[in-house]
Each structure stands twice: as C-alpha cells, then as structure tokens.
mmCIF file as Biopython writes it, N, C-alpha, C and O atoms, coordinates in Angstrom:
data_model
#
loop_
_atom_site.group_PDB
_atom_site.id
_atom_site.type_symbol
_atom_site.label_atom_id
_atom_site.label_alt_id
_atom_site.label_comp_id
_atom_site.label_asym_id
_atom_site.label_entity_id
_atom_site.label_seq_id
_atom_site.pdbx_PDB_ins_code
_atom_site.Cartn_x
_atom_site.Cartn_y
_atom_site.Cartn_z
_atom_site.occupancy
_atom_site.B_iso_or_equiv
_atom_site.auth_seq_id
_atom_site.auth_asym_id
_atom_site.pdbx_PDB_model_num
ATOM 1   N N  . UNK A ? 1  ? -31.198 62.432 -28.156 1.0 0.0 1  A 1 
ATOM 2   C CA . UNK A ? 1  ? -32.498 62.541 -27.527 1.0 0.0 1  A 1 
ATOM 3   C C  . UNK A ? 1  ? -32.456 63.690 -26.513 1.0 0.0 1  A 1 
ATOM 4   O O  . UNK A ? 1  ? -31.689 64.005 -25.604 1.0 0.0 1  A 1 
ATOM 5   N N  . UNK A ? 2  ? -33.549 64.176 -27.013 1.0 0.0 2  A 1 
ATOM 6   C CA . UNK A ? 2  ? -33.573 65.689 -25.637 1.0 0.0 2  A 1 
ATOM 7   C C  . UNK A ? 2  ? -33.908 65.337 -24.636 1.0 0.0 2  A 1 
ATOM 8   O O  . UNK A ? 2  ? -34.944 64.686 -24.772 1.0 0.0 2  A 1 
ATOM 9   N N  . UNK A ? 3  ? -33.459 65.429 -23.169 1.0 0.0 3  A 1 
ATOM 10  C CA . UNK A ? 3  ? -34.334 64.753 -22.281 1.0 0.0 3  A 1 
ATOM 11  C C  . UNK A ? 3  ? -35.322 65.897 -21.483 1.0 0.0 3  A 1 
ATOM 12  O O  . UNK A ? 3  ? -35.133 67.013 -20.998 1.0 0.0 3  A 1 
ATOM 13  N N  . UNK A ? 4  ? -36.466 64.989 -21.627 1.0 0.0 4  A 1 
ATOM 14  C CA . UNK A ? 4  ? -37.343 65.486 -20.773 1.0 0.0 4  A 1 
ATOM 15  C C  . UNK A ? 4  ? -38.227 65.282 -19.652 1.0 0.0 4  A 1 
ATOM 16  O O  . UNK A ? 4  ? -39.351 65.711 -19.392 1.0 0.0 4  A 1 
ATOM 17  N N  . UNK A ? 5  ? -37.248 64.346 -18.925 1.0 0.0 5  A 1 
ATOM 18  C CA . UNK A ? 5  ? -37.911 64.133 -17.419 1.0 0.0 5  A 1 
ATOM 19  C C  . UNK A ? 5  ? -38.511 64.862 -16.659 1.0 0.0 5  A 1 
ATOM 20  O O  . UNK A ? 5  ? -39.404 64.375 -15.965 1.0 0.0 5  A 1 
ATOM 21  N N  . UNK A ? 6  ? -38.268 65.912 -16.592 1.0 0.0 6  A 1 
ATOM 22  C CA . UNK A ? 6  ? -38.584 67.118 -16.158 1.0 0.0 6  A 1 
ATOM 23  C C  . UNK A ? 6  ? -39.477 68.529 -16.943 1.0 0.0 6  A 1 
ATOM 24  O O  . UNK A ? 6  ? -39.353 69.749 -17.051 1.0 0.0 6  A 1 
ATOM 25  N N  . UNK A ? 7  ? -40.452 67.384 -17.390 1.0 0.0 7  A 1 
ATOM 26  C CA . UNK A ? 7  ? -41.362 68.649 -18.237 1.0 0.0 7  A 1 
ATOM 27  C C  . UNK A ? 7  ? -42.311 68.797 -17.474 1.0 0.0 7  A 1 
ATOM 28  O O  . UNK A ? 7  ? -43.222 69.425 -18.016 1.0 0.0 7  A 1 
ATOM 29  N N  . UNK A ? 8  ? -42.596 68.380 -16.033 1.0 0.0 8  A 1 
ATOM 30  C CA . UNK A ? 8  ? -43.454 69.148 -15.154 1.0 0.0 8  A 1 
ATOM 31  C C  . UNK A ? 8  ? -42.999 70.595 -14.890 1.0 0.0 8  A 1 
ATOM 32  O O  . UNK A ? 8  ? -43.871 71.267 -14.340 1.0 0.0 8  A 1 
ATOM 33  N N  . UNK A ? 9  ? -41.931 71.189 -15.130 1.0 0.0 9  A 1 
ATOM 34  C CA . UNK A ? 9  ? -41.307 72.154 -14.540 1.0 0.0 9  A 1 
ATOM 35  C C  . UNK A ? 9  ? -40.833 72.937 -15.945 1.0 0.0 9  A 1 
ATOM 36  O O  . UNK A ? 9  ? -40.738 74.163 -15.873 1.0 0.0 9  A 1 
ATOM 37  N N  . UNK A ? 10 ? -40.469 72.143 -17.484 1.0 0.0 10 A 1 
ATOM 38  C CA . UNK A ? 10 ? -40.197 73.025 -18.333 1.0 0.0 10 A 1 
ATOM 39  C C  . UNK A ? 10 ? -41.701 74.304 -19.124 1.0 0.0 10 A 1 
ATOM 40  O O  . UNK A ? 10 ? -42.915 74.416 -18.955 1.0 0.0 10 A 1 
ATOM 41  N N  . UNK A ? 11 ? -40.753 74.930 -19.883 1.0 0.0 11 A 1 
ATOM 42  C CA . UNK A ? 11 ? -41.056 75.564 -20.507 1.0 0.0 11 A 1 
ATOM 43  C C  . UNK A ? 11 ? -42.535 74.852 -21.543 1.0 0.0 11 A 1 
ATOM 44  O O  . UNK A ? 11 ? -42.190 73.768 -22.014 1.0 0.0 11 A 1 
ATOM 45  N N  . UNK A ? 12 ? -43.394 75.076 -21.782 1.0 0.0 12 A 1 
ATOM 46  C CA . UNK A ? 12 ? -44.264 74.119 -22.641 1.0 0.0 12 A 1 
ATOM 47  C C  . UNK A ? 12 ? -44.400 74.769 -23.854 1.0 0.0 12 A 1 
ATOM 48  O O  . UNK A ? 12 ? -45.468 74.476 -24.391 1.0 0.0 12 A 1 
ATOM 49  N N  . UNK A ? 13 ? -43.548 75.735 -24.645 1.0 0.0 13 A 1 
ATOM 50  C CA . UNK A ? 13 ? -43.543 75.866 -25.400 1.0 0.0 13 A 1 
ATOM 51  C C  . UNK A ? 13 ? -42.151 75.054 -26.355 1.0 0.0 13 A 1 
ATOM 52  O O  . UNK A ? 13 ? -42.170 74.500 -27.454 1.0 0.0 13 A 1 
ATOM 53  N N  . UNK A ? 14 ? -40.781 75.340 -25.160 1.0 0.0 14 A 1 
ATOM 54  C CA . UNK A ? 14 ? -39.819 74.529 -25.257 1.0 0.0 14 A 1 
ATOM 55  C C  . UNK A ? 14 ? -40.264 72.938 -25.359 1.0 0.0 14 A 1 
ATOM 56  O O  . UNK A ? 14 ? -40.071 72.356 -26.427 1.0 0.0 14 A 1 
ATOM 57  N N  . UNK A ? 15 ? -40.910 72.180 -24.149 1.0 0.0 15 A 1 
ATOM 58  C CA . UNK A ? 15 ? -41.325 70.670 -23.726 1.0 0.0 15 A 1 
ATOM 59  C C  . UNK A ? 15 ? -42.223 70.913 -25.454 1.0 0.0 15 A 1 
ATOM 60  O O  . UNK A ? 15 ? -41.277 70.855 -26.239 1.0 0.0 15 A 1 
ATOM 61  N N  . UNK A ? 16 ? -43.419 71.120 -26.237 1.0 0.0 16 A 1 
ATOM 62  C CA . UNK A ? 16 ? -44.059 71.031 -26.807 1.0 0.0 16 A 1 
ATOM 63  C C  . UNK A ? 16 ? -42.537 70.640 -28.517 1.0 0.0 16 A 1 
ATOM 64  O O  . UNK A ? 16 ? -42.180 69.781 -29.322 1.0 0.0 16 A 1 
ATOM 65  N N  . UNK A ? 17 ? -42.380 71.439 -28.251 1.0 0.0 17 A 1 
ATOM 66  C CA . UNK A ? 17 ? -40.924 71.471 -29.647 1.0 0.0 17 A 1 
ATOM 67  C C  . UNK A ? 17 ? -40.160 70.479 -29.589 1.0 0.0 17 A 1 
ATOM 68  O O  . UNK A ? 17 ? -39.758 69.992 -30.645 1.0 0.0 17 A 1 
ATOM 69  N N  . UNK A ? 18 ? -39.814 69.997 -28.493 1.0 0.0 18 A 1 
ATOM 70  C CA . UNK A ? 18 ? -38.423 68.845 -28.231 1.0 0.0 18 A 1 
ATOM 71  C C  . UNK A ? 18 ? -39.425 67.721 -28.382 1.0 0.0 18 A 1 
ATOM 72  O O  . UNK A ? 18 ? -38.986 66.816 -29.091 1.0 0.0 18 A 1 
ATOM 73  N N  . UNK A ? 19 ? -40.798 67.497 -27.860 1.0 0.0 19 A 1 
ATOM 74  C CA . UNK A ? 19 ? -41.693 66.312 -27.914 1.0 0.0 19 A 1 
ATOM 75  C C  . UNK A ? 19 ? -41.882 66.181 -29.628 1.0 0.0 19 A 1 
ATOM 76  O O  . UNK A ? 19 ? -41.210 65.381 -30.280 1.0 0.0 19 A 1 
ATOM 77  N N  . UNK A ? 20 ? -43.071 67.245 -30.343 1.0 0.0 20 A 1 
ATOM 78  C CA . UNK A ? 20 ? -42.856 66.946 -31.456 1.0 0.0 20 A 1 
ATOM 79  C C  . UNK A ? 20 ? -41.509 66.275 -32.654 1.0 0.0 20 A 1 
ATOM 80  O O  . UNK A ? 20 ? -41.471 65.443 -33.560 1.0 0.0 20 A 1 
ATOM 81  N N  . UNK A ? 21 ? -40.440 67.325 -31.908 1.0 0.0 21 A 1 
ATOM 82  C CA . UNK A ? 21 ? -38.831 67.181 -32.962 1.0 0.0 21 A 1 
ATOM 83  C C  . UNK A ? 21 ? -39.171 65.492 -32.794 1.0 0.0 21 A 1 
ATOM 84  O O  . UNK A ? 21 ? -39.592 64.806 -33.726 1.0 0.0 21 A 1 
ATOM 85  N N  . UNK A ? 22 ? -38.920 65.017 -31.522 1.0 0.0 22 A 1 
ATOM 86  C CA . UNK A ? 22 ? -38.368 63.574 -30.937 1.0 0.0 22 A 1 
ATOM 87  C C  . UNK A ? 22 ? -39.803 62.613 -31.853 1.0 0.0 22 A 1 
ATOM 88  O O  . UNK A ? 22 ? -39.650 61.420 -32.117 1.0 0.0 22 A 1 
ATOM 89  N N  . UNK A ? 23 ? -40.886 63.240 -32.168 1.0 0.0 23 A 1 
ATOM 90  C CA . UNK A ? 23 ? -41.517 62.108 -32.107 1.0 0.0 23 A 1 
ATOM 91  C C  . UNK A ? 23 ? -41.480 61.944 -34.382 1.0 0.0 23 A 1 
ATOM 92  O O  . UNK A ? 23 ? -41.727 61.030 -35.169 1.0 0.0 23 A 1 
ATOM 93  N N  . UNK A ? 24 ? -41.153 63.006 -34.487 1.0 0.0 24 A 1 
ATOM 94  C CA . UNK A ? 24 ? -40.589 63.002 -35.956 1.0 0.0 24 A 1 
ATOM 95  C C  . UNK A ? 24 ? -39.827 62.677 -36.279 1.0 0.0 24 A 1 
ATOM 96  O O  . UNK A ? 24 ? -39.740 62.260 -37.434 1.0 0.0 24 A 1 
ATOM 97  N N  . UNK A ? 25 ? -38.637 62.687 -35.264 1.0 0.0 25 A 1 
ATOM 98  C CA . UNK A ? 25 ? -37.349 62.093 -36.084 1.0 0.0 25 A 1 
ATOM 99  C C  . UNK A ? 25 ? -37.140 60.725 -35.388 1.0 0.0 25 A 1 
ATOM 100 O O  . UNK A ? 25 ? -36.824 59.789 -36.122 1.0 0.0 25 A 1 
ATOM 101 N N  . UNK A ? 26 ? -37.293 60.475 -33.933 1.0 0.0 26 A 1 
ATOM 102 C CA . UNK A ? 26 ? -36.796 58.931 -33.593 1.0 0.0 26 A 1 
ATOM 103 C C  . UNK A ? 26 ? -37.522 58.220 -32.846 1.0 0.0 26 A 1 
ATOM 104 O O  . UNK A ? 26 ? -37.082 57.188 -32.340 1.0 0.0 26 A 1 
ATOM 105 N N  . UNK A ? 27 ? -38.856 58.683 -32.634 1.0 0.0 27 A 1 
ATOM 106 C CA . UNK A ? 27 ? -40.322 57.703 -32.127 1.0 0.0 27 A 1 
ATOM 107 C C  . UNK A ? 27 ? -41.087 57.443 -33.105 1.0 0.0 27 A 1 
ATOM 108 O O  . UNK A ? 27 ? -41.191 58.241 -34.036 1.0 0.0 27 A 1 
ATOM 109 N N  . UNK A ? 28 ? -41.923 55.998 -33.065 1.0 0.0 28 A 1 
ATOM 110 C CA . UNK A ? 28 ? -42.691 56.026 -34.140 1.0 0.0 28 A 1 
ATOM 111 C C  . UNK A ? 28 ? -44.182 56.123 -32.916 1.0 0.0 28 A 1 
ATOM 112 O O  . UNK A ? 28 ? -45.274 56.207 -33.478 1.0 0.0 28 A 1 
ATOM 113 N N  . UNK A ? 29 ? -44.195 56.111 -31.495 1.0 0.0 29 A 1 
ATOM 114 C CA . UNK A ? 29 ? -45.362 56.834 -30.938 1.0 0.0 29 A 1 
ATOM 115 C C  . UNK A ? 29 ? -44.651 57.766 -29.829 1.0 0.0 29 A 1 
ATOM 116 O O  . UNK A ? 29 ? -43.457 57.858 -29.541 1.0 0.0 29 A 1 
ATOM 117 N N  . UNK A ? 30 ? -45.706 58.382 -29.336 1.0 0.0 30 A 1 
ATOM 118 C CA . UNK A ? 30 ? -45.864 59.390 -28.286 1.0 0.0 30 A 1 
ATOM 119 C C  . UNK A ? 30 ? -45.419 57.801 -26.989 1.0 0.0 30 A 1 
ATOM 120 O O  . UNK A ? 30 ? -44.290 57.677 -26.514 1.0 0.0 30 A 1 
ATOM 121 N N  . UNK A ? 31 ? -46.570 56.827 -26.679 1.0 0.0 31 A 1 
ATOM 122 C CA . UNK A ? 31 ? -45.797 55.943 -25.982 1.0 0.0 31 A 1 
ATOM 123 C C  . UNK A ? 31 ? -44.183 55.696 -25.870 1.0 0.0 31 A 1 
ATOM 124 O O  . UNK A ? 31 ? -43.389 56.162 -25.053 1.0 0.0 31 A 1 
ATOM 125 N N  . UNK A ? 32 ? -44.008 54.968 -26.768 1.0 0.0 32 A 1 
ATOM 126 C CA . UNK A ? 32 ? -42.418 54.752 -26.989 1.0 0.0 32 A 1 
ATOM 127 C C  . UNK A ? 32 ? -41.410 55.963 -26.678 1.0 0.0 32 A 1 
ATOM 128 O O  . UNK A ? 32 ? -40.293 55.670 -26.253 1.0 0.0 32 A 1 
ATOM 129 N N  . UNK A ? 33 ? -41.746 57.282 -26.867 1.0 0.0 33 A 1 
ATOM 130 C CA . UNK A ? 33 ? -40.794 58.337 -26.544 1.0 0.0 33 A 1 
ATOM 131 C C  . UNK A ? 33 ? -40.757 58.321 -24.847 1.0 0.0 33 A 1 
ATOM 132 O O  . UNK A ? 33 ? -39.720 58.210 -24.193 1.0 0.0 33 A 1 
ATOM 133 N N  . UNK A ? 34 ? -42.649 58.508 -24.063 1.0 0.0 34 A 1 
ATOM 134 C CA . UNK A ? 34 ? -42.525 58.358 -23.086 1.0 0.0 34 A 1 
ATOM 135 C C  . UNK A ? 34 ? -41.898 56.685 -22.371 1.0 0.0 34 A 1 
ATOM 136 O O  . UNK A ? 34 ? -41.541 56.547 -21.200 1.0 0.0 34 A 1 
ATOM 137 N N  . UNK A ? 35 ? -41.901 55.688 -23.322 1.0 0.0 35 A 1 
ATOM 138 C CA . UNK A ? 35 ? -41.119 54.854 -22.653 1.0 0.0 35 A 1 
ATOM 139 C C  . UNK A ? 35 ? -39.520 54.961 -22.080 1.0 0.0 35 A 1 
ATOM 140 O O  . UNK A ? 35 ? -38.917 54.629 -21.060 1.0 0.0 35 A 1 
ATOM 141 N N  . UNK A ? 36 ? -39.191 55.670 -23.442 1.0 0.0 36 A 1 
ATOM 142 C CA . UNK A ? 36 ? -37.721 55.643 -23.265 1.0 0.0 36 A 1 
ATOM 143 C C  . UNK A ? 36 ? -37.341 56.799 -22.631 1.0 0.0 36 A 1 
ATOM 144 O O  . UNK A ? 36 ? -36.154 57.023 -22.390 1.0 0.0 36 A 1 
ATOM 145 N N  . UNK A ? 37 ? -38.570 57.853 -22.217 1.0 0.0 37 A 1 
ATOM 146 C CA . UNK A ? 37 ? -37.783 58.932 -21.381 1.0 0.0 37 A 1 
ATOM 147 C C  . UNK A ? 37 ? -38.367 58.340 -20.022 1.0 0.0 37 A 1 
ATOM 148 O O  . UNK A ? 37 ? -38.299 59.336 -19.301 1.0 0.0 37 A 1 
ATOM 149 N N  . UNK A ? 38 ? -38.740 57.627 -19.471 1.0 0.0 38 A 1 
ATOM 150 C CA . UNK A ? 38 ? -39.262 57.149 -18.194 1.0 0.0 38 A 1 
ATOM 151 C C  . UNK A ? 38 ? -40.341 58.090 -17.822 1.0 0.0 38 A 1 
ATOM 152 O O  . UNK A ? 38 ? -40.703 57.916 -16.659 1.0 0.0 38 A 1 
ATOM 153 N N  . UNK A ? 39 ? -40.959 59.019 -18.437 1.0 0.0 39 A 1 
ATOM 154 C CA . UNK A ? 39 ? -42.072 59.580 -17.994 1.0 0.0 39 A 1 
ATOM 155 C C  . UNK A ? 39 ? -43.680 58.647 -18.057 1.0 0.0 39 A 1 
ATOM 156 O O  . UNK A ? 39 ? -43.696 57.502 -18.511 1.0 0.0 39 A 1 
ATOM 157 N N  . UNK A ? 40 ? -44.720 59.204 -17.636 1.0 0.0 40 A 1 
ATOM 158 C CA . UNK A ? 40 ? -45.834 59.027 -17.952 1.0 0.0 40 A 1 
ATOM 159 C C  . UNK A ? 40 ? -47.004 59.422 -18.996 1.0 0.0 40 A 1 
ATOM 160 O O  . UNK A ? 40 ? -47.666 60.445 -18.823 1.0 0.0 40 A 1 
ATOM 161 N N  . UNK A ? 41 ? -47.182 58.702 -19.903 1.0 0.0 41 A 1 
ATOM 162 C CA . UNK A ? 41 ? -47.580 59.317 -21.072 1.0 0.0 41 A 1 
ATOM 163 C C  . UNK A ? 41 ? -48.940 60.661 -20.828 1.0 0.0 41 A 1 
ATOM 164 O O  . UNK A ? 41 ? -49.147 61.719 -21.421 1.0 0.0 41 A 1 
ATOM 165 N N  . UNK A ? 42 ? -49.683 59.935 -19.615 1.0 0.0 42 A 1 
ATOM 166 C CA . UNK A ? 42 ? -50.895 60.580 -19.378 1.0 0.0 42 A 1 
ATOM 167 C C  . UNK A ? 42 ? -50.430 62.115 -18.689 1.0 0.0 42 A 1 
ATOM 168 O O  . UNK A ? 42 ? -50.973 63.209 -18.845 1.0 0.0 42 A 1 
ATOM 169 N N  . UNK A ? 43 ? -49.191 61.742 -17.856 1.0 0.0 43 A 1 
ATOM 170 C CA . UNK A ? 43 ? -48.941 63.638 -17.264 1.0 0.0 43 A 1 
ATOM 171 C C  . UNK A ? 43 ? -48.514 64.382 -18.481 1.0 0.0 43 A 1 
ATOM 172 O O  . UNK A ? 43 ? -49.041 65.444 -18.811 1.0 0.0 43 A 1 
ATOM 173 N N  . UNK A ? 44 ? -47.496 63.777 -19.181 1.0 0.0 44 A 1 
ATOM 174 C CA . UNK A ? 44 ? -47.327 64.667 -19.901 1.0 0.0 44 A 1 
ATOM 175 C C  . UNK A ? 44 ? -48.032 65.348 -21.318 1.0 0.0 44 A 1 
ATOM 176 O O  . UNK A ? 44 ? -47.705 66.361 -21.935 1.0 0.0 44 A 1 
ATOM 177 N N  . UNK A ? 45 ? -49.141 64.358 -21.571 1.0 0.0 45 A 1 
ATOM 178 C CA . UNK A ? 45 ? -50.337 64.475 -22.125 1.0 0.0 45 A 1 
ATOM 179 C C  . UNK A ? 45 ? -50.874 66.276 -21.650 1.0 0.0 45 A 1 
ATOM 180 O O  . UNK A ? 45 ? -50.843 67.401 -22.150 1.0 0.0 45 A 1 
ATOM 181 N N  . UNK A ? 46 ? -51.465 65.415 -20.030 1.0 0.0 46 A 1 
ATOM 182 C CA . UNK A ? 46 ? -52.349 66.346 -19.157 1.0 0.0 46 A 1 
ATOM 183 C C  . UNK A ? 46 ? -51.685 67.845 -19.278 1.0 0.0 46 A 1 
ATOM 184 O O  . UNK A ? 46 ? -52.428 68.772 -19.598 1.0 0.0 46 A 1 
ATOM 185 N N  . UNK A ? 47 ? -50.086 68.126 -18.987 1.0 0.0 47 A 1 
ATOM 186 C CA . UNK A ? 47 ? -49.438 69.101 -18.758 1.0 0.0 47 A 1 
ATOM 187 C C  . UNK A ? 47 ? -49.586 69.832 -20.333 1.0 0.0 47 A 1 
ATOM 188 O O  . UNK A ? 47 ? -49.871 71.030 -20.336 1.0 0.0 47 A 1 
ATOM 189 N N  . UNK A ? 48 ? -49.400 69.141 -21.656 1.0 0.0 48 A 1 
ATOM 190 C CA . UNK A ? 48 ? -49.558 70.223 -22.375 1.0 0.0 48 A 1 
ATOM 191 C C  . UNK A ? 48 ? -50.621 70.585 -22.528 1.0 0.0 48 A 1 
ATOM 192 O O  . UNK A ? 48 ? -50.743 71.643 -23.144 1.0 0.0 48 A 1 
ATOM 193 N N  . UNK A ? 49 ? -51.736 69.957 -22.094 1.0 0.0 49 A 1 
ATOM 194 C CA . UNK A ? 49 ? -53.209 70.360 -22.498 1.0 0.0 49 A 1 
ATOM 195 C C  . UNK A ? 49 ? -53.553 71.741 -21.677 1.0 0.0 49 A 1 
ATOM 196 O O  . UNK A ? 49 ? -54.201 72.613 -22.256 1.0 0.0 49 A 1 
ATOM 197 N N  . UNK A ? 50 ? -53.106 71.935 -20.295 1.0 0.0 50 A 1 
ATOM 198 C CA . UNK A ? 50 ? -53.027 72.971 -19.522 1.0 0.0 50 A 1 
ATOM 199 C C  . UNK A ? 50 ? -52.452 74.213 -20.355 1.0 0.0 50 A 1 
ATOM 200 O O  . UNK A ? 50 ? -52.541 75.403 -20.053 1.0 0.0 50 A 1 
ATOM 201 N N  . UNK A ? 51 ? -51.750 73.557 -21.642 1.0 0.0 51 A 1 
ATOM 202 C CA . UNK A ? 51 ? -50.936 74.928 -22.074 1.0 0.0 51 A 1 
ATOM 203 C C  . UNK A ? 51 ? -51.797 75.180 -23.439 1.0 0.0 51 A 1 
ATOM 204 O O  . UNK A ? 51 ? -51.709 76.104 -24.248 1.0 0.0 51 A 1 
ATOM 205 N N  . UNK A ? 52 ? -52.650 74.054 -23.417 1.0 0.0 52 A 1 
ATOM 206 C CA . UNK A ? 52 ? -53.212 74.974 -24.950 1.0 0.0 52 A 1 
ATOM 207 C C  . UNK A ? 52 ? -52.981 73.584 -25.843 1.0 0.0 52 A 1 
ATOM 208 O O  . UNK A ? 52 ? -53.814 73.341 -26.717 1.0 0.0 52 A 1 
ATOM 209 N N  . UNK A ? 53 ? -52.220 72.959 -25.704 1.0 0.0 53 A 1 
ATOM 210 C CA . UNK A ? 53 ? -51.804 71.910 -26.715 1.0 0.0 53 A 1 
ATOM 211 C C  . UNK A ? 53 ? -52.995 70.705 -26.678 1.0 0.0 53 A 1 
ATOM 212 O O  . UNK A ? 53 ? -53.839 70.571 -25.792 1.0 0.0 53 A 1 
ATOM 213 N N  . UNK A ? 54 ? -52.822 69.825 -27.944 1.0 0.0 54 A 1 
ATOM 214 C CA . UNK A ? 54 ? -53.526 68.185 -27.675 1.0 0.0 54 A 1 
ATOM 215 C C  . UNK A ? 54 ? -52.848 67.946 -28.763 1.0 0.0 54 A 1 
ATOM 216 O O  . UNK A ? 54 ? -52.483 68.616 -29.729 1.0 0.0 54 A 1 
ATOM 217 N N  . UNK A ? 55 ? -52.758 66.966 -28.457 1.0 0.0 55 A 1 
ATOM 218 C CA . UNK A ? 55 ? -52.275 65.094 -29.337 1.0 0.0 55 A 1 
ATOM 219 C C  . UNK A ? 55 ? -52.858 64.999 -30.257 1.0 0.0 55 A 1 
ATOM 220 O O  . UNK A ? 55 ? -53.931 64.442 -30.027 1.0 0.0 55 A 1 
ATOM 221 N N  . UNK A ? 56 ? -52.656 65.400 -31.789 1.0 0.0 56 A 1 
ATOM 222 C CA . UNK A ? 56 ? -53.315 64.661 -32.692 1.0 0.0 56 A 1 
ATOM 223 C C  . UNK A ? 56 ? -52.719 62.936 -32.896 1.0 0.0 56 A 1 
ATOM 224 O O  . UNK A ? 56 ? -51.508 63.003 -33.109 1.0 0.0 56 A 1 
ATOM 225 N N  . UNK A ? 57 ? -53.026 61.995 -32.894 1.0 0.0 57 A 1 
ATOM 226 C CA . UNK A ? 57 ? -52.579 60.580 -32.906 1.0 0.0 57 A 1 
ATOM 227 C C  . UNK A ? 57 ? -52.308 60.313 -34.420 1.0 0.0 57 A 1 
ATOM 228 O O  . UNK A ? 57 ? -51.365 59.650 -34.854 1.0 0.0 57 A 1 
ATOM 229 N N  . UNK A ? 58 ? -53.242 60.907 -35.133 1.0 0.0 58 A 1 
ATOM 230 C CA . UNK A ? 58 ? -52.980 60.707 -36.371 1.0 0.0 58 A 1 
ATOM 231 C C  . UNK A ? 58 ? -51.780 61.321 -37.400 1.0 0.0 58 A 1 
ATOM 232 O O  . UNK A ? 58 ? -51.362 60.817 -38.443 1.0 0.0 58 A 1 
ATOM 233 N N  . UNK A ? 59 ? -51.233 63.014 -36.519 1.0 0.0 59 A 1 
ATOM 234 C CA . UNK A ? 59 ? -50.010 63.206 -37.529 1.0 0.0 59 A 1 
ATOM 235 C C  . UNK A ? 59 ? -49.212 62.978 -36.556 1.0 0.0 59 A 1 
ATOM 236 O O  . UNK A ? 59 ? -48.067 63.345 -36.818 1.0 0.0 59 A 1 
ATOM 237 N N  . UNK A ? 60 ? -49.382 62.372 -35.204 1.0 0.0 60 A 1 
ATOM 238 C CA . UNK A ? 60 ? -47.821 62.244 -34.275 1.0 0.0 60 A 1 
ATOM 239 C C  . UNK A ? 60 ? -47.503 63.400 -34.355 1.0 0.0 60 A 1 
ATOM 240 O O  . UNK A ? 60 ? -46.717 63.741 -35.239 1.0 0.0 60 A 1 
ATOM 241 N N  . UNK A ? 61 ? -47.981 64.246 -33.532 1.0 0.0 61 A 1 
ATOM 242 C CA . UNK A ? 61 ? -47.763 65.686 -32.596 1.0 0.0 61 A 1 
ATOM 243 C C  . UNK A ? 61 ? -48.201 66.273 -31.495 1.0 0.0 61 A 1 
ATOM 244 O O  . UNK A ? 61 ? -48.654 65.424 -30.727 1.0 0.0 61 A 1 
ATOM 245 N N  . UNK A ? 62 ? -48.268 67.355 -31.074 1.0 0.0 62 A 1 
ATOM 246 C CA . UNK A ? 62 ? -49.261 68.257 -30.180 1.0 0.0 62 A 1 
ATOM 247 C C  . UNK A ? 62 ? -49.354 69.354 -31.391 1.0 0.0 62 A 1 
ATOM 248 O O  . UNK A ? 62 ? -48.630 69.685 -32.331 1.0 0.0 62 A 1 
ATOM 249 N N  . UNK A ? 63 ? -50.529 69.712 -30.912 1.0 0.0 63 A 1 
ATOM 250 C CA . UNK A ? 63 ? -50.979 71.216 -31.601 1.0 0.0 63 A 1 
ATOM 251 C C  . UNK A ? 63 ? -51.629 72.189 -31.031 1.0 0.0 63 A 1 
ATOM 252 O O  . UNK A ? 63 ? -51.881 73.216 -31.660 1.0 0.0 63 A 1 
#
C-alpha cells in the first residue's frame, strides 16, 4: 500500500496515480482505501478536485 497521509502536501498528479493504482488493485471503494489510510474521504476528494480531477463512483477512479 502506498501511503498517503500526506496528500495535502503531495504531488496530485503523483496522489491521483497511487489513489487510482490502490483503488484497482486492493480497495473495492474510495471509502475503504480512505479508511485504511486514516485520511478523510471528503479532503481528499476536495484536494483533487482543486487539481482538475473528480470521482467517477461508477469505474472507481479520479479523472
């Protein structure tokens, strides 16, 4: 697991790649990844949206 506690401060092109990889290969949601990384689903939501990104729910990604 990549950790990303600290994706207030990463890269969001990097944070955007390690979220998708993680939620393809060993989350079956965006919740559950943010469970098990102790983040908040909604910042880190909010933070990629600042970069251009959103959540499709339906293929489990950002885009």
């Amino acid at each position: 697991m990549i950790p990303i506690k600290r994706f207030a401060t990463m890269d969001p092109y990097i944070l955007v790649s390690a979220v998708n990889m993680q939620l393809r290969d060993e989350f079956s949601s965006l919740e559950d990844l943010c469970a098990a990384q102790e983040i908040d689903v909604n910042a880190l939501k909010e933070r990629l949206k600042k970069s251009g990104f959103k959540y499709d729910q339906e293929q489990r990604q950002f885009k």
